[in-house]
KOLZAMAR-601103 format. One line per 5 residues: their letters; for each residue x, y, z of N, C-alpha, C. Coordinates in steps of 0.1 Angstrom, whole numbers, plus 5000, padded with zeros to 4 digits. Each point is the difference from the previous one (the first is absolute). Example, Ala and Ser with C-alpha at 12.3 -4.5 7.8 and 13.67 -1.06 7.14 Angstrom:
# KOLZAMAR-601103
as> 5132,4943,5078,4991,5012,5000,5009,5012,5000; 4996,5011,4993,5009,5011,5000,4992,5011,5008
***
This chain:
# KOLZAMAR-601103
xxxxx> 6497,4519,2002,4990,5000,5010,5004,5007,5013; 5014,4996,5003,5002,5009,5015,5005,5015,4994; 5003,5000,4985,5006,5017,5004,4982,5006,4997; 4988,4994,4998,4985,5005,4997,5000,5004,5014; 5001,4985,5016,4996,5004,5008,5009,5008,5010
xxxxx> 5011,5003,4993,5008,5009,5009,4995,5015,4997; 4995,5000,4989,4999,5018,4994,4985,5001,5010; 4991,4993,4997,4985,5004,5009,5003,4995,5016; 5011,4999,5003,5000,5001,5015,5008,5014,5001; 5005,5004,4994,5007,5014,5003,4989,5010,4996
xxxxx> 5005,5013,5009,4990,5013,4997,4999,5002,4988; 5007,4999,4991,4999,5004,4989,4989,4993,4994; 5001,4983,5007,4991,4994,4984,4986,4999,5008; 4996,5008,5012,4989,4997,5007,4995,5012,4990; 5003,5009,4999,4997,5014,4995,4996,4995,4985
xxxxx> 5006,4997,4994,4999,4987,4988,4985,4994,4996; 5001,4993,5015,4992,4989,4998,4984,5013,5002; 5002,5006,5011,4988,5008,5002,4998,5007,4989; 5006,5006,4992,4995,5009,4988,4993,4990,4994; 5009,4990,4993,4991,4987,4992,4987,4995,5006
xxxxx> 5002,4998,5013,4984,4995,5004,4984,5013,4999; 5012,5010,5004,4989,5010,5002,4993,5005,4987; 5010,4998,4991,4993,5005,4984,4993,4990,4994; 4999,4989,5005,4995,4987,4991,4983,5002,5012; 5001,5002,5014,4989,5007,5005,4994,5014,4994
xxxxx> 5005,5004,4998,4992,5012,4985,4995,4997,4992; 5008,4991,4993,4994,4995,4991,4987,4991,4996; 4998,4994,5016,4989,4993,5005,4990,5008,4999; 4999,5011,5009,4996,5007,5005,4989,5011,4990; 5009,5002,4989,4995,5006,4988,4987,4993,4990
xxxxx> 5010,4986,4998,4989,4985,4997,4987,4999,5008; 5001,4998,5012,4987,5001,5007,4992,5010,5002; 5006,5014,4998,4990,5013,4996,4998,4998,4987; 5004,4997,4989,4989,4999,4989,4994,4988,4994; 4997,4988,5010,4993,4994,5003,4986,5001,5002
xxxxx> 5007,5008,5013,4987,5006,5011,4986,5008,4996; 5005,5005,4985,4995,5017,4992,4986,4988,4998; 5001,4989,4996,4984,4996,4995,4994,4998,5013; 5000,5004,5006,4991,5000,5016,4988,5014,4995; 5007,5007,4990,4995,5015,5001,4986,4996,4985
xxxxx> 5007,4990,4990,5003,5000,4986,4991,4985,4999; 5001,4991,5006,4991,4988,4995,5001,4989,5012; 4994,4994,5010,5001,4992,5013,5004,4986,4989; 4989,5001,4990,5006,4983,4995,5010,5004,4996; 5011,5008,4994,5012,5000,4997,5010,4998,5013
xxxxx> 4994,5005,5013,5008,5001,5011,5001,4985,5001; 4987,4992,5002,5002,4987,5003,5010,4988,4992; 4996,5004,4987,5005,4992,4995,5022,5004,4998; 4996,5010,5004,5017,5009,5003,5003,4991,5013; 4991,4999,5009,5008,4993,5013,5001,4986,4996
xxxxx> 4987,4995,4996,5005,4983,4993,5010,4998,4997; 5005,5009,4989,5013,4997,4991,5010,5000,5012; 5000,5012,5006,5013,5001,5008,5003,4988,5014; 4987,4994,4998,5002,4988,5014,4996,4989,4997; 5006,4996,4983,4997,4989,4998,5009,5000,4993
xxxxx> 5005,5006,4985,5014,5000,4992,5016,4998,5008; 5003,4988,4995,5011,4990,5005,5012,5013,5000; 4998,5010,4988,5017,5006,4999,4993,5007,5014; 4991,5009,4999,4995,5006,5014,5005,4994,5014; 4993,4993,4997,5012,4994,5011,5012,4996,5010
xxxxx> 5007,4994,4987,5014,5006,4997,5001,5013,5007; 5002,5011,4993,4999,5009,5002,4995,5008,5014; 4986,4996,5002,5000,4997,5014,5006,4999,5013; 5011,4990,4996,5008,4993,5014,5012,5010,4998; 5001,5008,4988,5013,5009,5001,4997,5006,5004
xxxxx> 4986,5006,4998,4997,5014,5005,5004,5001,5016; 4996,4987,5005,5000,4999,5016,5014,4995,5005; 5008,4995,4994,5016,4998,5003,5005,5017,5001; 4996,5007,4987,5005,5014,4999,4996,5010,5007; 4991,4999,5007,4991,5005,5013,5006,4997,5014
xxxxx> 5001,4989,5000,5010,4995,5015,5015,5001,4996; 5003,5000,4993,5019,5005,4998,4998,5017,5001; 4990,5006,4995,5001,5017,5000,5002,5002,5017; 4986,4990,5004,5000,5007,5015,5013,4997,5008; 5009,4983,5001,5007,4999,5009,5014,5008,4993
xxxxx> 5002,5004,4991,5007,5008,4994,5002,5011,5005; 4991,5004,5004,4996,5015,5007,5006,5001,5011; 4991,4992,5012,5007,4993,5011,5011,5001,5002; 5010,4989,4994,5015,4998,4995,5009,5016,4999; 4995,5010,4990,5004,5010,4998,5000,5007,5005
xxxxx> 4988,5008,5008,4999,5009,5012,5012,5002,5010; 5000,4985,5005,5003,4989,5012,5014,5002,4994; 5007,4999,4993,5012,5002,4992,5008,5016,5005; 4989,5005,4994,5006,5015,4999,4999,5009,5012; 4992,4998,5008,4998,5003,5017,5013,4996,5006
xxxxx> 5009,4986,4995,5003,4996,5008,5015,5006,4995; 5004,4997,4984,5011,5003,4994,5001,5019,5006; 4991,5010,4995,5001,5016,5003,4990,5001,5012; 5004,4999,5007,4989,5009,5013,4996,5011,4995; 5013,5007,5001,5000,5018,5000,4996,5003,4985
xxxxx> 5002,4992,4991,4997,5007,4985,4982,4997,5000; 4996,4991,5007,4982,4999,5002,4997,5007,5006; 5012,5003,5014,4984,5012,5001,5005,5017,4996; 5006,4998,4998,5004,5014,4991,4992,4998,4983; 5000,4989,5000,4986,5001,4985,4983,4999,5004
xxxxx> 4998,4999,5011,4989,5004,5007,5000,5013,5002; 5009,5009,5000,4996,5014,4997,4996,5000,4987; 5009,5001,4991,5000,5003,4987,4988,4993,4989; 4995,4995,5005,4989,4986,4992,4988,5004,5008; 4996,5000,4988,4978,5003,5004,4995,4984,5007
xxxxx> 4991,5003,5005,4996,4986,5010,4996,4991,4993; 4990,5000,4987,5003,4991,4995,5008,4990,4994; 5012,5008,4997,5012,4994,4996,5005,4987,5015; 5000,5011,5012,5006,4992,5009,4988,4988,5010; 4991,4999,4995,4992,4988,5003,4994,4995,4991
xxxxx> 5009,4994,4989,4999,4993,4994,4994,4985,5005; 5006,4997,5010,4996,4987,5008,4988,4999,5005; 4994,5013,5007,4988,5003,5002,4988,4997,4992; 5000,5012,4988,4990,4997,4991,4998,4984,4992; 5016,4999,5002,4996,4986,4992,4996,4986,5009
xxxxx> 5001,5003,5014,4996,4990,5009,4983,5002,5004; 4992,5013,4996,4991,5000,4996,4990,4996,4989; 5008,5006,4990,4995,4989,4987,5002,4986,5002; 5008,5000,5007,5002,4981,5001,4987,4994,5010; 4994,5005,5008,4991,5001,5006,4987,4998,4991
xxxxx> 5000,5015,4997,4987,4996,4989,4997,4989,4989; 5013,4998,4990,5002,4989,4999,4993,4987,4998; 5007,4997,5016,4994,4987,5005,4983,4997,5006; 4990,5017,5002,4987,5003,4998,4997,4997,4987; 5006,5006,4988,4996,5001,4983,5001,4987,5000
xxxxx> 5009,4992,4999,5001,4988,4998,4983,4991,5010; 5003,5002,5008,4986,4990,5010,4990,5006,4993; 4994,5012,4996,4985,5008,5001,4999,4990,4984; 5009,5004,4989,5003,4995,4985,4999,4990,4994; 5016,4994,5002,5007,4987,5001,4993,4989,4997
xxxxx> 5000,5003,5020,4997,4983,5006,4987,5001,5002; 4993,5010,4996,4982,5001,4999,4998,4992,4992; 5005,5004,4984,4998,4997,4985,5006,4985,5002; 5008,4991,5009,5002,4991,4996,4993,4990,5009; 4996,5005,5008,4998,4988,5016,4987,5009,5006
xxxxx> 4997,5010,4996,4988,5006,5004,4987,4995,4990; 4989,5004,5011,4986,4998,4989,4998,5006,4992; 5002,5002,4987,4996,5005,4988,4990,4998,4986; 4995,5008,5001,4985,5001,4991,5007,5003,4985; 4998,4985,4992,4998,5002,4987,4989,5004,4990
xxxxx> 5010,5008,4989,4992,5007,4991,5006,4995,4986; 4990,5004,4990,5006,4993,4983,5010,5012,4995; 5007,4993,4996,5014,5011,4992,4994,5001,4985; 5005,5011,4992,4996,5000,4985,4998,4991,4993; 5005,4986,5005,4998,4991,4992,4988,4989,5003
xxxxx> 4992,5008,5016,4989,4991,5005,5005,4985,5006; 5013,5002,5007,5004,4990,5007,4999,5005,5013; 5002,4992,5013,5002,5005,5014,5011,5002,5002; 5005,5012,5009,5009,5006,5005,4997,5008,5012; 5010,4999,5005,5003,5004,5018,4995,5019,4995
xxxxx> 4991,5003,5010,4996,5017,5003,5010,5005,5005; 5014,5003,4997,5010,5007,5008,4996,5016,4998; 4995,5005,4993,4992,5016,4996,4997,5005,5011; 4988,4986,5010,4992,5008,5008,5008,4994,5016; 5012,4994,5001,5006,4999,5011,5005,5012,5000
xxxxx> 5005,5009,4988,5008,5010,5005,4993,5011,4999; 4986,5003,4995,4989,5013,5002,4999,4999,5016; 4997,4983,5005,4996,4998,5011,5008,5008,5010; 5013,4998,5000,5011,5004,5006,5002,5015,4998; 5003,5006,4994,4997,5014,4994,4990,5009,5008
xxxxx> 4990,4992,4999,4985,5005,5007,5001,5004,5015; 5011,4995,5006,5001,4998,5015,5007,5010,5001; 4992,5013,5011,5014,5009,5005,5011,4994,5004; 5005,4994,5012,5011,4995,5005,5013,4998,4988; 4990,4991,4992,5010,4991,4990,5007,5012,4989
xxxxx> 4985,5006,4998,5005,5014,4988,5013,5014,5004; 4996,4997,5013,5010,5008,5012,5011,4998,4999; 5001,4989,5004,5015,4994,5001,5009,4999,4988; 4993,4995,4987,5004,4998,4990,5004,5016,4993; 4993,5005,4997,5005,5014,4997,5012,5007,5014
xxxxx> 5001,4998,5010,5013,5003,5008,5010,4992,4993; 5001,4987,5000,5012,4992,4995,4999,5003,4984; 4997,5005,4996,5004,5002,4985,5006,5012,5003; 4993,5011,5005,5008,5014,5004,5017,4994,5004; 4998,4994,5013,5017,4991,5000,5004,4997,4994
xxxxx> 5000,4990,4990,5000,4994,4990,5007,5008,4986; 4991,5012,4998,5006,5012,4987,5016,5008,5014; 4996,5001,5008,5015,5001,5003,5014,4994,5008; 4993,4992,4997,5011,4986,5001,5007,4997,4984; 4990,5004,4995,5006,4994,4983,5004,5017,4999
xxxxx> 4999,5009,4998,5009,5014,4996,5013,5002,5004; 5004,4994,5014,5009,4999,5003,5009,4990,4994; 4993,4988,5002,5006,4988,4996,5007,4995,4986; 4989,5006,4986,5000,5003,4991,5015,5006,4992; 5002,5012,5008,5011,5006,4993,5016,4996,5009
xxxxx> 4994,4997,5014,5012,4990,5009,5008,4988,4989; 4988,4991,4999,5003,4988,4990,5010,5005,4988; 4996,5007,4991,5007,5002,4986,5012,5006,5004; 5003,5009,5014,5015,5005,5007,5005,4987,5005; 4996,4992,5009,5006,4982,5001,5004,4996,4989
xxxxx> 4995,5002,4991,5010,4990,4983,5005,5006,4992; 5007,5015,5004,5006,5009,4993,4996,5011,4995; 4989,5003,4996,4995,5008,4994,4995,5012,5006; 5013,5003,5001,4997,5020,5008,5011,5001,4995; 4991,5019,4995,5010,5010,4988,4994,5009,5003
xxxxx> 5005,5009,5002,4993,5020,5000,4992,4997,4989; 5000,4993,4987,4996,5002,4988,4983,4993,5001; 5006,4984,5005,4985,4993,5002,4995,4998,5013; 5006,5008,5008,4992,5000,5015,4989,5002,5000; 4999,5015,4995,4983,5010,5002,4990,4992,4995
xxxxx> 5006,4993,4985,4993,4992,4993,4989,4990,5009; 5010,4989,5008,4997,4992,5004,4994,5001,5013; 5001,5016,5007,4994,5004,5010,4982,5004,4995; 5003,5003,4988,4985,5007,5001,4989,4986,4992; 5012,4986,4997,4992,4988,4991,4995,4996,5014
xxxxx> 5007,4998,5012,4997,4993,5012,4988,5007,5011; 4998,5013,4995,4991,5009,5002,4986,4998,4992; 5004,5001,4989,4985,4996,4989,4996,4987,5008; 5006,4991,4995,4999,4984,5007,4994,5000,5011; 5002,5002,5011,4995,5004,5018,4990,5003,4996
xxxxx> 4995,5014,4996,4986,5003,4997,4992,4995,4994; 5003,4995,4988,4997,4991,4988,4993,4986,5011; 5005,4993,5005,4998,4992,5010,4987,4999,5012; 5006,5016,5006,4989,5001,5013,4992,5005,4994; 4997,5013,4989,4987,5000,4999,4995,4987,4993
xxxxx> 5005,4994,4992,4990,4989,4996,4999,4990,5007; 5000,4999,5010,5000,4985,5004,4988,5008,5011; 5005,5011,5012,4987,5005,5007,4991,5002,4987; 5002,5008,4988,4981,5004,4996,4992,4986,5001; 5000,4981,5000,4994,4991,5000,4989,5005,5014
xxxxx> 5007,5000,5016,4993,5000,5008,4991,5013,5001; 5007,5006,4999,4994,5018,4997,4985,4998,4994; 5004,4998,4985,4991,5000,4991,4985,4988,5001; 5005,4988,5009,4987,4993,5006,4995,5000,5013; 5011,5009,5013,4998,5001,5009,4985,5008,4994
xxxx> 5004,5018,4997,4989,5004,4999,4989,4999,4987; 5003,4991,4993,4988,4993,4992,4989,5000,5005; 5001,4986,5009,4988,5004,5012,4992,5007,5008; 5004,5013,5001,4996,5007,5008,4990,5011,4997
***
């Protein structure tokens, strides 16, 4: 147990720990975009997709890791920055030349998405659980929570549609970077599988931001 918490207090096992958290948030991330696809594809499939997901016990489970692994990515970060500022002065900002800005505000974009976030979560969430919501019959002609039309509703709104397509823009480059960062944290950098892994972390980002903005996009101007 102490040589586990001796390794994730050193630089090495924060770098560690962040690749692991950050790829298990991809993996989230992916889950919830093709989730999301029956928004386009069937509303009673959407609903009864969010039922399952906020009501199934493993979900759950699963759930509280997601959000353990979410708060260890971010104070991780924190921890690490704060580390290396402090271990190389002169080697940071000599990699502030050499490093494209996204690379070097990393903390930035992601203290933005943390932001948004905690908006997705209130507009969503805590609507769908504690908010007023209009039921409708699921395929099987039972009642079930309208989660479909909390998020057309949300969508519909410039502001909301605004915002949310910027933090996903952040968002695909927070993960490009991050992406191929992670798999160099747990060894895996080779002349041979770098490019590789540069251009999976690439697909992925885009893969990401355009699908997650075409939702508001595609209902923002529905309406119109």
């Amino acid at each position: 147990m102490s040589n586990n918490a001796g390794l994730f207090s050193s630089s090495l096992g924060r770098k560690y720990l962040m690749a692991i958290t950050g790829l298990f948030l991809c993996s989230f991330l992916l889950v919830h975009l093709i989730g999301n696809v029956a928004l386009y594809t069937d509303p009673v499939k959407f609903n009864e997709y969010t039922r399952f997901m906020s009501s199934n016990p493993l979900i759950r489970v699963m759930e509280i890791i997601l959000v353990v692994g979410f708060l260890a990515h971010i104070i991780d970060a924190v921890l690490l920055t704060k580390a290396n500022k402090a271990a190389q002065p002169v080697k940071y900002a000599m990699d502030k030349k050499n490093s494209s800005w996204y690379s070097r505000n990393m903390g930035l974009t992601g203290s933005i998405i943390l932001a948004f976030l905690v908006l997705h979560l209130q507009s969503f969430w805590y609507q769908y659980k504690f908010g007023e919501v209009v039921y409708v019959l699921d395929s099987n002609g039972e009642s079930i929570k309208d989660m479909y039309t909390i998020v057309i509703t949300a969508f519909q709104q410039s502001w909301y549609a605004g915002i949310y397509v910027i933090a996903m823009v952040l968002l695909g480059s927070h993960l490009n970077h991050g992406f191929q960062s992670a798999f160099q944290s747990v060894g895996l950098r080779h002349k041979k599988y770098t490019p590789t892994i540069k251009k999976l972390g690439t697909a992925f980002s885009v893969l990401i931001t355009l699908g997650f903005i075409s939702f508001p996009i595609y209902f923002y101007f529905s309406q119109l």
